[in-house]
N, C-alpha and C positions, 0 to 999 in steps of 0.2 A: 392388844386389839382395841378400835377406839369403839366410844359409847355407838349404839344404833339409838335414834330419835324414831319413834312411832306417835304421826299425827293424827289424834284420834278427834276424829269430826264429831262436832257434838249432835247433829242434825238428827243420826243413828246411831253411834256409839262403835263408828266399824275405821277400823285404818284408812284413814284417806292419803297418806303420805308417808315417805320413811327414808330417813338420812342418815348416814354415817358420819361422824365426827369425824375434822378433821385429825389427820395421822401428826408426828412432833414434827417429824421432816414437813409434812404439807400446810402444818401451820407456821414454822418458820419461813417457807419458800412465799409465803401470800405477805407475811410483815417484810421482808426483804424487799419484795418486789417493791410493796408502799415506801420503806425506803427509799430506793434506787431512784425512783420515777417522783419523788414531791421537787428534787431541786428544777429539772427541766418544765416540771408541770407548774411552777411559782414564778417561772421564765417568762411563759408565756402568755402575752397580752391580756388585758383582762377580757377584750371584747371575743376575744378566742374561746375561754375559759367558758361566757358567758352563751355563747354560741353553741357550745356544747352540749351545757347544763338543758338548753331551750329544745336543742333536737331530741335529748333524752326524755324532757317533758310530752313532747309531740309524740315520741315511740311508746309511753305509757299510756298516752291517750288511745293512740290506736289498739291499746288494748282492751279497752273498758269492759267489753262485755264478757271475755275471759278472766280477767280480773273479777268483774262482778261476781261469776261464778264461783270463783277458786272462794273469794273474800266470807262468800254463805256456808260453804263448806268447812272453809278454816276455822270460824269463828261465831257463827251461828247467827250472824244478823240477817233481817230479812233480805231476800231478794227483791224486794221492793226499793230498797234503799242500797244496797250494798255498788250500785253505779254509782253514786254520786260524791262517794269519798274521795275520787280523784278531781271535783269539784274541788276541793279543796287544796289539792297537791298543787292545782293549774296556778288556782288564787294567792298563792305563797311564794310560789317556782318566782312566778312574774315576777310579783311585788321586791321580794328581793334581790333579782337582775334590774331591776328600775332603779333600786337604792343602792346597788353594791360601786356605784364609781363614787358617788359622794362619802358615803358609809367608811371605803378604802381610801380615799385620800390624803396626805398628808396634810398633818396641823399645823398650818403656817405658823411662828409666832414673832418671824418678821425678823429686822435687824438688832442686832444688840446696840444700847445705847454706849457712846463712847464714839474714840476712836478707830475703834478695830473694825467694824462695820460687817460684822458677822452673821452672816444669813443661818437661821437655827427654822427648825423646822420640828416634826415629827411622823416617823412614816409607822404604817401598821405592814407588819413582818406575820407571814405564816406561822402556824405554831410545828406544822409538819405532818406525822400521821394522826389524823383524827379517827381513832377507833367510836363508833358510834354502837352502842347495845341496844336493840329498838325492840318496844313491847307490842302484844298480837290486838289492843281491846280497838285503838285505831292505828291499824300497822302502817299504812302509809302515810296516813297524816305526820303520825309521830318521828318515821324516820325522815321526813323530808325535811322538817324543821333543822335540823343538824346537818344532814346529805350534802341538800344545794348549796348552801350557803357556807361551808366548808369548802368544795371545792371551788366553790367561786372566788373564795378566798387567798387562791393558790394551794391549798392542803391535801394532802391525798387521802382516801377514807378506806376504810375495810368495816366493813357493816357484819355484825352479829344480830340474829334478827329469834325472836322466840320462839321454842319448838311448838309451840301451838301455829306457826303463822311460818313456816318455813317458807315458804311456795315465795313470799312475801319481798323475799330478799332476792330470788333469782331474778321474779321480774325486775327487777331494780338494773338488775347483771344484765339484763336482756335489753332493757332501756339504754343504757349507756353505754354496748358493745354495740350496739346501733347507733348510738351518736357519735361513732369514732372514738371514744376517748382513748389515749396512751395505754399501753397495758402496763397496769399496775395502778395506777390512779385510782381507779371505784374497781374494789373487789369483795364480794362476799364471804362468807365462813362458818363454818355447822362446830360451834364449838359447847365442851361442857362447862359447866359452874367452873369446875377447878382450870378450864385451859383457859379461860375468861379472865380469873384472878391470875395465872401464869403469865399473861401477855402484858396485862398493868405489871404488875411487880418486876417482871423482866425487864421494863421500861422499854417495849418492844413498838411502843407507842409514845405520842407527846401530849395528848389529848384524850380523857373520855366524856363523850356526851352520853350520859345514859338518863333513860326512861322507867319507872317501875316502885318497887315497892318499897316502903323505907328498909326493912331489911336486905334487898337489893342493894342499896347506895349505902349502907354500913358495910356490905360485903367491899365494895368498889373501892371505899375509902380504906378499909383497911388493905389491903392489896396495895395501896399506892402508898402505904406510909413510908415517908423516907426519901420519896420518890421524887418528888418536887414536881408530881403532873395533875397539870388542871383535871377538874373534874365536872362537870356541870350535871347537874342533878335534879330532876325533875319526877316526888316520888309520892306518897299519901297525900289524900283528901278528903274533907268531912265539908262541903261547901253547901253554906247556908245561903239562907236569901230570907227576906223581912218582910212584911206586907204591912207596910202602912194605911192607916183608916182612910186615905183620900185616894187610894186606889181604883185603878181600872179594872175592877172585880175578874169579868169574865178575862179579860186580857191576860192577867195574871196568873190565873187559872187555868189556862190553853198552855202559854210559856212553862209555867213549874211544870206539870204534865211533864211537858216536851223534854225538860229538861233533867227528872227525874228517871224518867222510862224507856227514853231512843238508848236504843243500844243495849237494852236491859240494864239499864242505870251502870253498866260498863264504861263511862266516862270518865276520864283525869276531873272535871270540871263538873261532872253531874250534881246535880242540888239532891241531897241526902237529908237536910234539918229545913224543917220551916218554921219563922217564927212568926206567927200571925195577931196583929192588933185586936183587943179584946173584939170593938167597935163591930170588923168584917168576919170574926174566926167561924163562927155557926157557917155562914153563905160561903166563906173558903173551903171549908174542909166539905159543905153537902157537895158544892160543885166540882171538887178534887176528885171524891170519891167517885161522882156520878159518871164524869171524865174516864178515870182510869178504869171503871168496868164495861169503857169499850172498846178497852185493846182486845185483841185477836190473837192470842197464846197459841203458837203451832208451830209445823214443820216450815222453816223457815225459805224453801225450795216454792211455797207456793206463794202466790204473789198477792194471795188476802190475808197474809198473816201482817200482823203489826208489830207482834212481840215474838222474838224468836228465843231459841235456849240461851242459858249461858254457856262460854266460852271452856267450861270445865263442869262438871257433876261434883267438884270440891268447892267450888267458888258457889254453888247453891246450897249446897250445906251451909258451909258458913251462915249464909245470908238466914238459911232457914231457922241454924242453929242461935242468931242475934235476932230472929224476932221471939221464935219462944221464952228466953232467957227475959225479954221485954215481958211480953204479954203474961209471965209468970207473977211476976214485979211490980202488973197492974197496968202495963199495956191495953188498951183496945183495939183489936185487929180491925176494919170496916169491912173488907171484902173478903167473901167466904171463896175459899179457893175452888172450891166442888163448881163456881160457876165459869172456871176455865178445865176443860176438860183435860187438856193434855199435861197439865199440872200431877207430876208424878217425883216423889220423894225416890230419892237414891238418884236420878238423872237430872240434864241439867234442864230439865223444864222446868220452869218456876212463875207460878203465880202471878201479879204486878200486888202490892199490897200498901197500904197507909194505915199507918197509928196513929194514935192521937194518946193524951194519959201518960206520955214519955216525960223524962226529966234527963237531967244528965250524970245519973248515978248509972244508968244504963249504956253497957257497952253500944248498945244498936246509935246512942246520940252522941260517940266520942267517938268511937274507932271506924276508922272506913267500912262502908259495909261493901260498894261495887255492884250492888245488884237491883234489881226492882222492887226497891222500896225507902219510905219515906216515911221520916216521923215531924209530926204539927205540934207546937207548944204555941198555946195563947200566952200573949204579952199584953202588959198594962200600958208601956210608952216607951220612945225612943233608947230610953237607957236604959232600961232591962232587956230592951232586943239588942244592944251594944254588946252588953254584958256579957249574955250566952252566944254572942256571935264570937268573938273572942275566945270563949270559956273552951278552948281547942287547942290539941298538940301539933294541928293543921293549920296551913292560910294560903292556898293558891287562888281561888275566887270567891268573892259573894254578890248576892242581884239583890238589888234595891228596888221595889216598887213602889211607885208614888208617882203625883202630878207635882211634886213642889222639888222642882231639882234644885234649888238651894239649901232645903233640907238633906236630898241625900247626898250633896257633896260635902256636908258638914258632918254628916255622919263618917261617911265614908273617910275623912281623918281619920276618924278614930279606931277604925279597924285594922286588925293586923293580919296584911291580905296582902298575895300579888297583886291582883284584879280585882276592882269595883267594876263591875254591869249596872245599870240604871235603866231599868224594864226592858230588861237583855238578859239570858243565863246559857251558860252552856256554849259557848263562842270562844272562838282565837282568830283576833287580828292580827293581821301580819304584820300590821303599820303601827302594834305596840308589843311592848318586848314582855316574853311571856316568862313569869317569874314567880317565886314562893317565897313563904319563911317559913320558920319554924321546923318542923319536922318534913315540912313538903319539900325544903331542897335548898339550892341557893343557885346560882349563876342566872344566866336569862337567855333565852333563842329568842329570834325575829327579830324584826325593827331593827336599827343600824346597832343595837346594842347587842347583838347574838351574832353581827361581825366584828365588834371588840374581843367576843369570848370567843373566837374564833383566831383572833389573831395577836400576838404582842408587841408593847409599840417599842420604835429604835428612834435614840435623838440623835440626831444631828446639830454640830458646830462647826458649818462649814465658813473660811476666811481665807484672803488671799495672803498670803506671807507678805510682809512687807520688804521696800526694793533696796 
């Protein structure tokens, strides 16, 4: 009998959805089909492909405000916000149907010197089926990054999508059975952990794009060993940001905020560490604190809440569990939780909170925390905010604030990081390739280099025989 998945909404704590795993016959009949249907679908013109992708985007749109809805219930973000994630889906779809005929083009490298006068080239080749594993914290965001630009690719996809966020994945199903595409090209699938690792190790796939947790992408990788199949991985973050003494005080201030606490610090990219210049740290941390005790902690359905639950009642444990273990250690917690009322232990209500008193002997300043909350260390200068920007088993972003951008691009050398921000935090451009080290992951989406990892190149040494 296969697994039942029960989505339990964090808004009340009551099933809001419930799927049954796919069966071994219904999970082999969905790879087959992606089989079957990538060489026809890699046929066909790119402007076809691309045309596709654009109607699919347009049938998502027409969904917004059902989406919006499904998106507060899946996952607990406010309903104030929960429309505008597909702001982002629009801003990516495009950008990458803009770039994919240059992106896919072959690499001329012209004629061979000599005699022979042999036209060499290099074309980018599908990889085939792109299995994609997409996580619930920004579901659409995160799957579109891999989706579109897969299929634009010529690849066919089968999307596994989190049981927190099921709903997430139909609409997708729903979107691109309304843009016409081929059957078998974009198909969904309610699969478990183990039928997940079954599909990679079968080699049932040529591609996984996944999203999620470094234990996640050790699972993915071992599953594929042997396998010779790309992986792209995109997984833990502990992402700092700097506050230099020539800063735009409040500016920075609103940003970290923003950038800490949308989402209940549920962001791939959220700022978790702050390092603040001795010069401004007093005026950062009062205005930080002042800031964040006026978010709006609540049911996330009504549309004066600011900060809604987290995504799980296990994911605020943790959080709750890495501030205590702080504040035991000598921690100072700033905002007393009694002054958000819906703040309740054992559920996923949870506080917004800042410390200050942290060091990095503390799991709350090394290990992702994922939730609403932030720890401030004062710094003397440039190279001890280096130092503990670094001092991480993570590196997908860090935000640089200053007026001396000459400074923070010489910094930003020296950090081991996907992303520098430079009085920016919390962002994904499409028009640069999104990428990590260290324990965050390796490969890259977006930008013309997330359709290199989408695709592998074939060379050509084409000549005329001689007469």
């Amino acid at each position: 009998m296969s697994d039942v998945f029960e989505l339990v909404t964090p808004v009340d704590g009551s099933v809001y959805a419930e799927r049954r795993a796919a069966s071994a016959a219904e999970m082999a009949r969905v790879f087959r089909l992606a089989r079957d249907a990538q060489k026809a679908w890699a046929r066909t013109p790119l402007e076809t492909r691309l045309a596709h992708c654009l109607k699919a985007l347009d049938a998502l749109l027409a969904m917004r405000a059902r989406i919006a809805e499904e998106l507060t219930w899946q996952m607990g973000r406010p309903i104030r916000y929960t429309p505008f994630e597909l702001n982002g889906v629009e801003q990516r779809t495009r950008h990458m149907a803009a770039i994919a005929a240059d992106s896919l083009a072959p690499l001329d490298s012209g004629l061979e010197n000599g005699s022979s006068g042999a036209h060499r080239y290099i074309s980018r080749e599908p990889l085939g089926v792109v299995f994609v594993v997409a996580p619930w914290n920004y579901p659409y965001l995160t799957t579109v990054n891999s989706v579109m630009p897969a299929l634009m690719a010529g690849n066919t996809v089968v999307l596994k999508h989190s049981d927190q966020t099921l709903l997430v994945a139909e609409r997708f199903q729903d979107a691109f059975d309304a843009a016409g595409l081929p059957e078998g090209v974009f198909q969904h699938i309610v699969l478990s952990h183990d039928q997940t690792a079954e599909a990679i190790a079968g080699r049932l796939v040529d591609m996984v794009a996944f999203t999620g947790s470094v234990e996640g992408g050790t699972a993915m990788e071992r599953a594929a060993v042997g396998k010779f199949i790309p992986i792209n991985l995109e997984l833990g973050g502990k992402d700092p940001a700097y506050i230099r003494p020539d800063v735009k005080l409040d500016f920075a201030i609103d940003n970290v905020a923003d950038g800490a606490f949308f989402n209940s610090g549920q962001c791939c990219c959220g700022i978790e560490r702050v390092y603040v210049h001795e010069k401004v740290y007093d005026d950062f941390v009062a205005g930080l604190v002042e800031l964040t005790g006026k978010y709006v902690l609540g049911d996330p359905t009504d549309p004066a809440t600011t900060l809604g639950p987290m995504a799980r009642a296990r994911g605020a444990a943790t959080v709750r569990a890495q501030m205590a273990a702080a504040e035991r250690a000598g921690a100072r917690a700033h905002l007393d939780p009694r002054r958000f009322p819906a703040d309740r232990v054992g559920t996923p209500y949870l506080a917004p909170q800042v410390l200050t008193a942290v060091n990095h002997q503390m799991t709350f300043m090394t290990e992702e925390t994922f939730g609403p909350a932030v720890g401030i260390v004062k710094v003397r200068d440039d190279a001890e905010a280096i130092a503990l920007m670094n001092d991480s088993r993570y590196g997908l972003t860090c935000s640089l604030w200053t007026e001396d951008l000459d400074a923070a691009e010489a910094i930003g050398r020296e950090l081991a990081t996907g992303t520098v921000f430079v009085n920016r935090c919390d962002y994904l451009d499409p028009a640069l390739t999104w990428t990590g080290v260290k324990d965050t992951g390796r490969g890259a989406a977006l930008s013309p280099l997330g359709f290199h990892g989408l695709t592998r190149p074939k060379s050509w040494y084409v000549r005329q025989a001689p007469v």
